[in-house]
C-alpha positions as CSV (number, residue, x, y, z in Angstrom):
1,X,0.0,0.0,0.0
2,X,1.5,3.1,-1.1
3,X,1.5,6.0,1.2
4,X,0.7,9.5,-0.6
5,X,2.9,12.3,1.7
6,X,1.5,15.9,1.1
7,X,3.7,18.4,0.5
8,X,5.0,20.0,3.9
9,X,3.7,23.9,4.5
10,X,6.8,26.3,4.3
11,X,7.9,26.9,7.0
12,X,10.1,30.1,6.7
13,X,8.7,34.0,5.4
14,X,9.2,34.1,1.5
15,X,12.4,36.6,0.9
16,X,10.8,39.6,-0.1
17,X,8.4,39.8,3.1
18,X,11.2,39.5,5.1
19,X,13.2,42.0,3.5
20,X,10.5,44.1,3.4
21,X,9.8,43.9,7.6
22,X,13.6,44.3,8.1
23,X,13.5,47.7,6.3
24,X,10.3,48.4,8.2
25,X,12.1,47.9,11.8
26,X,15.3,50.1,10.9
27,X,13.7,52.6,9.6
28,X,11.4,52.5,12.4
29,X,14.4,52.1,14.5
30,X,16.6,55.1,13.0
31,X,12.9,57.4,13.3
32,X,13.0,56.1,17.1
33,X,16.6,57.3,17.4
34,X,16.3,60.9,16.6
35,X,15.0,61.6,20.1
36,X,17.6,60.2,22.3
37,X,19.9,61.8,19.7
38,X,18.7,65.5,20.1
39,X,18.0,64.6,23.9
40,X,21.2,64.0,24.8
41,X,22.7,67.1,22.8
42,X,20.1,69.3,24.0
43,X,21.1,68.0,27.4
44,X,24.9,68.6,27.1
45,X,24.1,72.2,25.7
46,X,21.9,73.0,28.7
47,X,24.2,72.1,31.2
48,X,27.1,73.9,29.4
49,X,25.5,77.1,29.1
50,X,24.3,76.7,32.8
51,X,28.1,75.7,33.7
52,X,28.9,79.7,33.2
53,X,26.2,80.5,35.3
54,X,22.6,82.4,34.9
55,X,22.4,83.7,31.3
56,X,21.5,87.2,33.1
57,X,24.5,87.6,35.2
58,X,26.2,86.7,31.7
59,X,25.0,88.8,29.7
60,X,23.6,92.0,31.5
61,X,26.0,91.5,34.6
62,X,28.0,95.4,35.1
63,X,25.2,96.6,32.7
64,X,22.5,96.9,35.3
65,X,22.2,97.6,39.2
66,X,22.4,94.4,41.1
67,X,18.8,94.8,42.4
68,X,17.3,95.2,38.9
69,X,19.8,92.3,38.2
70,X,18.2,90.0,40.5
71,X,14.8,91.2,39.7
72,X,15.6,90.0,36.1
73,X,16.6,86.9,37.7
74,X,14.1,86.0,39.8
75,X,11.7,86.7,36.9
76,X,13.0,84.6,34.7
77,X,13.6,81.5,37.2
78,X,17.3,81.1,37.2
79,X,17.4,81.3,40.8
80,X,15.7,78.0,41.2
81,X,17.6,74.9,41.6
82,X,19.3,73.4,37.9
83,X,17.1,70.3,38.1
84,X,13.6,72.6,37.7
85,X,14.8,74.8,35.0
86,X,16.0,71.9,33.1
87,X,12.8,70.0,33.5
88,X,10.9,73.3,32.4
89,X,13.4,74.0,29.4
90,X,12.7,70.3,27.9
91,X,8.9,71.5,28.4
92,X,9.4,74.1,26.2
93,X,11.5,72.7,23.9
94,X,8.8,70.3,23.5
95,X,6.7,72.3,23.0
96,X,9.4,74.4,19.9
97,X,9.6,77.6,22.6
98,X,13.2,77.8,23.1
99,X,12.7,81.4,25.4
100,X,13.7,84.9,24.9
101,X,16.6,86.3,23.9
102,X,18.2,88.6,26.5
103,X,20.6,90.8,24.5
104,X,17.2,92.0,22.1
105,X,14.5,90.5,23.6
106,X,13.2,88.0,20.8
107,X,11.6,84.8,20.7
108,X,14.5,82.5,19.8
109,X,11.8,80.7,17.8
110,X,11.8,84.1,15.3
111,X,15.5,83.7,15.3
112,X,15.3,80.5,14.0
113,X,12.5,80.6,11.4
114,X,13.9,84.5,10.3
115,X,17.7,83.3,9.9
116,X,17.7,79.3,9.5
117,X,16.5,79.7,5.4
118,X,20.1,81.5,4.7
119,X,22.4,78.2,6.6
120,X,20.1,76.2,5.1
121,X,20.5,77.4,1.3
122,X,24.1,78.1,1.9
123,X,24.5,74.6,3.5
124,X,22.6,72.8,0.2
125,X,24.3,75.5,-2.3
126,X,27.4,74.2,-0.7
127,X,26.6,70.1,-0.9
128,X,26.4,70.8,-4.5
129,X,29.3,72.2,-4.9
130,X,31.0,69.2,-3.2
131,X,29.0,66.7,-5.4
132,X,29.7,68.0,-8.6
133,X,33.6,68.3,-7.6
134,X,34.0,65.6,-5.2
135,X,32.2,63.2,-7.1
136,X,33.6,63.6,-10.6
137,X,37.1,64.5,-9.5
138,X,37.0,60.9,-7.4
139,X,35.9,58.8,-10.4
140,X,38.5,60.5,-12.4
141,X,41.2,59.4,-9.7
142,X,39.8,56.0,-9.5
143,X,40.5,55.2,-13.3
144,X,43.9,56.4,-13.1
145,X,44.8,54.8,-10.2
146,X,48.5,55.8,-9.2
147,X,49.2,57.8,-12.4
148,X,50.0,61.7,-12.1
149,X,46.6,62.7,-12.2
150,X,45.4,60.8,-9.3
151,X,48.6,62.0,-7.3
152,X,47.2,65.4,-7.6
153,X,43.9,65.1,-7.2
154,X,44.4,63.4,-4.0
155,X,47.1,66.2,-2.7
156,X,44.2,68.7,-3.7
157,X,41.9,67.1,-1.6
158,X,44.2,66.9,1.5
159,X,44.6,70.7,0.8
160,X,41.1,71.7,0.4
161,X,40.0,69.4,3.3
162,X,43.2,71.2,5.3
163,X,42.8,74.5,4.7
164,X,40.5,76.7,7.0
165,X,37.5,77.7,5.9
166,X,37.8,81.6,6.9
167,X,41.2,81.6,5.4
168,X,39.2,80.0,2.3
169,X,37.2,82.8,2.2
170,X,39.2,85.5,2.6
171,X,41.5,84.5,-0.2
172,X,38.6,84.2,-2.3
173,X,37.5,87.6,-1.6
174,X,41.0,88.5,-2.6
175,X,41.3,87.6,-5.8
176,X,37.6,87.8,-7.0
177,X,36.8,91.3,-4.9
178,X,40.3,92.8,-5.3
179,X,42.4,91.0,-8.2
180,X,39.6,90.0,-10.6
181,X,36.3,92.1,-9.1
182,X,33.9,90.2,-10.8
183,X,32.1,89.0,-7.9
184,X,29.8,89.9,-4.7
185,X,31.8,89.5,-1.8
186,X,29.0,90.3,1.2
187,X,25.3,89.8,2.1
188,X,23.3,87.4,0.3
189,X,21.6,89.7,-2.9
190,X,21.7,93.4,-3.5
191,X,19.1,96.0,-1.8
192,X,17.2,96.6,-5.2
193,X,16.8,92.6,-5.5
194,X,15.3,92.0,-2.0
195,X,12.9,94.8,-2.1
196,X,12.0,92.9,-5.2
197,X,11.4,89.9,-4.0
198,X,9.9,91.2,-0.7
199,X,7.5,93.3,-3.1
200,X,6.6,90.2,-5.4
201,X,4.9,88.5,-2.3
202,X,6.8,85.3,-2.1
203,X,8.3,85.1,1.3
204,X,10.3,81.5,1.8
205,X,13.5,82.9,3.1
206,X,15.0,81.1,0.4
207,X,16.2,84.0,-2.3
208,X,16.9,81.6,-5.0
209,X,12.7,80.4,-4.8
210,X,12.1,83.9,-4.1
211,X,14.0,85.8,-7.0
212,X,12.1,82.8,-8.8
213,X,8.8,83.9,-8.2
214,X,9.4,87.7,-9.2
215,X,10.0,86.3,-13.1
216,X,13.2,88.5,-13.2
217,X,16.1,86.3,-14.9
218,X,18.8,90.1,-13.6
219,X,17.2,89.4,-10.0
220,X,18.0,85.1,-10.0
221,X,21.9,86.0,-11.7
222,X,22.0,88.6,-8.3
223,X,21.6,85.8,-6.3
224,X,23.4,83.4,-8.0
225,X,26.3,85.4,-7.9
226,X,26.2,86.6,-4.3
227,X,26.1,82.6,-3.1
228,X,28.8,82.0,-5.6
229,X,31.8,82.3,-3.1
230,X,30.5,81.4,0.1
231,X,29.1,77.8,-1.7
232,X,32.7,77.3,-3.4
233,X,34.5,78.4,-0.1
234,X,32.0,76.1,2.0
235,X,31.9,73.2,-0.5
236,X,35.3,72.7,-1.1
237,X,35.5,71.5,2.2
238,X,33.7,68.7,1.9
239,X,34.3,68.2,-1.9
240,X,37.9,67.0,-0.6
241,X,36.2,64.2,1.4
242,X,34.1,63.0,-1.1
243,X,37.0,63.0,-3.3
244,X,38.8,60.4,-1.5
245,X,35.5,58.1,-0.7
246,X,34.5,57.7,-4.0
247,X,38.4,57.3,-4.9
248,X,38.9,54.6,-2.1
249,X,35.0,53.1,-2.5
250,X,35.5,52.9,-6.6
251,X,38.9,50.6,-6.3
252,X,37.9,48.4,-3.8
253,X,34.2,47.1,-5.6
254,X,37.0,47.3,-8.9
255,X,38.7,44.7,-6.9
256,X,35.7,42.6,-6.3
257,X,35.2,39.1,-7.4
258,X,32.1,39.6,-9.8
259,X,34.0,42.7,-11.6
260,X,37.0,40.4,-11.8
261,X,34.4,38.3,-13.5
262,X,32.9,40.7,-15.9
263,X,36.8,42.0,-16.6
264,X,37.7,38.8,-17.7
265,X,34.2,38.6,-20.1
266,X,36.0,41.5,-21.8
267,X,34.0,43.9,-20.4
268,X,35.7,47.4,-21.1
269,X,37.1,49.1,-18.2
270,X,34.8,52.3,-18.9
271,X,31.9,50.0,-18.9
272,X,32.6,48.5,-15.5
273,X,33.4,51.7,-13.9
274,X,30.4,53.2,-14.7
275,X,27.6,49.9,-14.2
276,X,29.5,47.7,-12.3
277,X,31.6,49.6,-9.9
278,X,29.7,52.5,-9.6
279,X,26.8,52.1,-7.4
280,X,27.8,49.7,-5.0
281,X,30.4,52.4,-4.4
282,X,27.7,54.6,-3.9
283,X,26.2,53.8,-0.7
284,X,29.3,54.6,1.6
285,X,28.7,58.2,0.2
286,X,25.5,58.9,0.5
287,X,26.1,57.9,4.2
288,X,28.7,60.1,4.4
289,X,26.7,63.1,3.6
290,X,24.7,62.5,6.7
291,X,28.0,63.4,8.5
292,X,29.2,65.8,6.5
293,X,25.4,68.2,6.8
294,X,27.1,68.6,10.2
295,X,30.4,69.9,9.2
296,X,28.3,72.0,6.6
297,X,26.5,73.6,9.2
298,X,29.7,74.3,11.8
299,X,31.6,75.6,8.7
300,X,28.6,78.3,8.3
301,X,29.6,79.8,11.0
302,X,32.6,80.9,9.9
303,X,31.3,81.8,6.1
304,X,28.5,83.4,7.3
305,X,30.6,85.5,9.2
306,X,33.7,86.4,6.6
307,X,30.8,86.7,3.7
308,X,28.4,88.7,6.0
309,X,25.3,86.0,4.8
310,X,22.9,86.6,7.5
311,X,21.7,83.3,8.7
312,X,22.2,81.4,11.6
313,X,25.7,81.4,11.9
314,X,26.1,84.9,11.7
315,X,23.5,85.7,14.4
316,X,25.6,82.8,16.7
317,X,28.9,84.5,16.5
318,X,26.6,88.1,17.4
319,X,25.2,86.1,20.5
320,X,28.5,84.7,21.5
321,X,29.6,87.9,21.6
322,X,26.9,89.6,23.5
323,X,27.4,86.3,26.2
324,X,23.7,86.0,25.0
325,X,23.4,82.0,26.0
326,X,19.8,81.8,25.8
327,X,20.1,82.5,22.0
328,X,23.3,80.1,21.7
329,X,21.4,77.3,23.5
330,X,18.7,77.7,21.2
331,X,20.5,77.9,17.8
332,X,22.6,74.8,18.8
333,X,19.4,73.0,19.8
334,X,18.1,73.9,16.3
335,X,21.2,72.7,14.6
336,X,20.9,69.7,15.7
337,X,17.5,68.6,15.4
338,X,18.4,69.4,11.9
339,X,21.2,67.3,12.1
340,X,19.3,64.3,13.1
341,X,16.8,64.5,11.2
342,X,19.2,64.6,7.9
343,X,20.6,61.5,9.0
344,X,17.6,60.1,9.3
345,X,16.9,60.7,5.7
346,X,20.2,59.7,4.5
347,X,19.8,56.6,6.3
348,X,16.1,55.9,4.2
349,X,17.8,56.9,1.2
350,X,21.1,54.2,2.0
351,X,18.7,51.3,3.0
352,X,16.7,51.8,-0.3
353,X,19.7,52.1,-2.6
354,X,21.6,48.7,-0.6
355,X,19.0,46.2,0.5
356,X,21.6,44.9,2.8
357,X,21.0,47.3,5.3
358,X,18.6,45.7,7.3
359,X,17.6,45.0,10.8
C-alpha cells in the first residue's frame, strides 16, 4: 500500500516579506533614534550654558544695578535649583519655545525661522558644490589609479580638506573682490533685488525660490552670484572628502570578485566603472553626507561670518559675543534637530539604494 505524503507547508517567510519587515524595523528604529539623539545634545548644551552660570548675570552682569539684576533673575527662574529649570526647558522645547533672547528681547523661535532659510540654502548650495567636484574628481582618480593625475587630485583634496575655511574665504574675496572684481563678496543679494522679491509676495527665506517667483532672470543672476563664493568656499570642504570616498570606494568594488568576472568577459574598463563599480560604491557616500550636513552647518559659521550671509551662523557669533546664552542654546538646539533628522533621511535613502541594510 502506497502512502501518498502531502507536501509539507513552508515553513520560513518568503524573501521579499522579510526583507520588506527588516526595512520596516530600521527605519522605524533610526525614526525612534532621533530623540535620544537630540535629547542628549540638547542636554549637554543646557548644562554647558548653565556651567557659566545664569544667562542674566552673563550677559547683562555690570550693565544693570544688582537689584534690577536680580529682579531679572528672579523673573526669569534662574534662581531656582538646575534640576527645575531643566525640567521646564525640555517642556518648552517640547513644545518648539526655546525662550527669549536677553541681549534684544526675541523669541528664539523668530531667530530661527527668520535666519535658519540662509544656513540652510548656503548649506545645500554648498553640498552641491561638493558633489559636482568631489564626485567627478573621485571617479576620475579611480580610473587612473597611481598615475599623475590621481597623485594630484588626492594632494588637492588633502589641501582643500586642510585649509580653513575663513582663510578659504578671505583668499577668495581677494582675488575675486580685489584682483579680478567680478564678484559679490557680502550679504546674500543686492538692496534693489530684496525689495524685489519682498514686493513680489513670495516670502520663503530662500532667495533663489524667491527671486524665482518675481520672473526676473537680472534678480536670480544677483543671487546666484552673491552665493557663488560662500558655496565654493564652503563646498570645497567637503568636496575633498568626497574626493577620497569615492576614490577609495571605486577601487575596492573594482577589486571585487564579480568585476574580476565581468573584466575577464572582456567587459571594457569604462563600462565596469560606470555599471558595475559604480553604485555599490555609492552607498558609503550617501552615508557620508549625513555626517558631512554637520560639518556644513559648523563651517557656516565661519562663512557666514567672513561673507556677512545673514543666517544662523552669523546671528551665533553676534550672540556669542553679546554672552547672549539663551540665544546660543537655542541655535545649537536647532542645529541639531536638523542634524538628526538629515541623517535620518540619509539613512532611508542608503537602505533603499543597498537592501543589505537591514535589521
Amino acid at each position: 500500500m502506497t502512502t501518498t505524503t502531502e507536501p509539507a507547508a513552508p515553513t520560513s517567510t518568503p524573501a521579499r516579506t522579510r526583507t520588506r519587515g527588516g526595512l520596516g524595523r530600521y527605519l522605524l528604529v533610526r525614526f525612534l533614534l532621533i530623540f535620544p539623539t537630540v535629547w542628549i545634545l540638547v542636554t549637554t548644551v543646557f548644562l554647558l550654558m548653565r556651567a557659566t552660570g545664569d544667562p542674566i548675570t552673563a550677559s547683562l552682569g555690570g550693565k544693570l544695578p544688582p537689584d534690577q539684576l536680580a529682579e531679572r533673575i528672579h523673573a526669569a527662574g534662574y534662581d531656582r535649583p538646575i534640576l527645575v529649570q531643566y525640567l521646564e526647558y525640555l517642556g518648552r522645547v517640547v513644545r518648539g519655545d526655546f525662550g527669549t533672547t536677553i541681549s534684544d528681547n526675541r523669541p528664539v523661535t523668530e531667530v530661527l525661522t527668520t535666519y535658519g532659510t540662509a544656513t540652510l540654502e548656503l548649506a545645500l548650495y554648498a553640498l552641491v558644490v561638493a558633489l559636482l567636484v568631489g564626485i567627478p574628481l573621485g571617479r576620475i582618480a579611480a580610473a587612473r589609479r597611481d598615475q599623475g593625475a590621481d597623485a594630484a587630485l588626492r594632494v588637492s583634496a588633502i589641501l582643500a580638506y586642510a585649509t580653513p575655511v575663513f582663510f578659504a574665504g578671505l583668499l577668495l574675496k581677494l582675488v575675486f573682490a580685489v584682483w579680478i572684481p567680478v564678484l559679490p563678496v557680502a550679504n546674500r543679494a543686492t538692496t534693489a533685488s530684496v525689495v524685489a522679491m519682498q514686493t513680489s509676495g513670495s516670502s520663503t527665506g530662500i532667495y533663489l525660490i524667491d527671486a524665482l517667483s518675481t520672473g526676473d532672470p537680472a534678480i536670480v543672476v544677483d543671487v546666484l552670484r552673491h552665493a557663488v563664493l560662500p558655496a565654493v568656499t564652503l563646498g570645497l570642504l567637503t568636496a575633498g572628502v568626497f574626493l577620497r570616498l569615492v576614490r577609495t570606494n571605486v577601487i575596492a568594488t573594482l577589486g571585487t570578485g564579480y568585476v574580476e568576472a565581468a573584466r575577464s568577459r572582456g567587459v571594457s574598463e569604462r563600462r565596469l566603472l560606470r555599471t558595475h563599480a559604480w553604485r555599490p560604491a555609492l552607498v558609503p557616500i550617501i552615508t557620508v553626507i549625513g555626517l558631512q550636513i554637520a560639518m556644513l552647518l559648523g563651517g557656516a559659521v565661519l562663512t557666514e561670518t567672513t561673507f556677512e550671509w545673514k543666517g544662523l551662523g552669523f546671528q551665533l557669533v553676534h550672540y556669542l559675543l553679546a554672552r547672549d546664552f539663551v540665544a546660543v542654546q537655542g541655535i545649537v538646539a536647532m542645529l541639531a534637530v536638523i542634524v538628526a533628522v538629515t541623517n535620518f533621511i540619509v539613512d532611508v535613502i542608503a537602505a533603499l539604494v543597498d537592501p543589505r541594510i537591514r535589521y
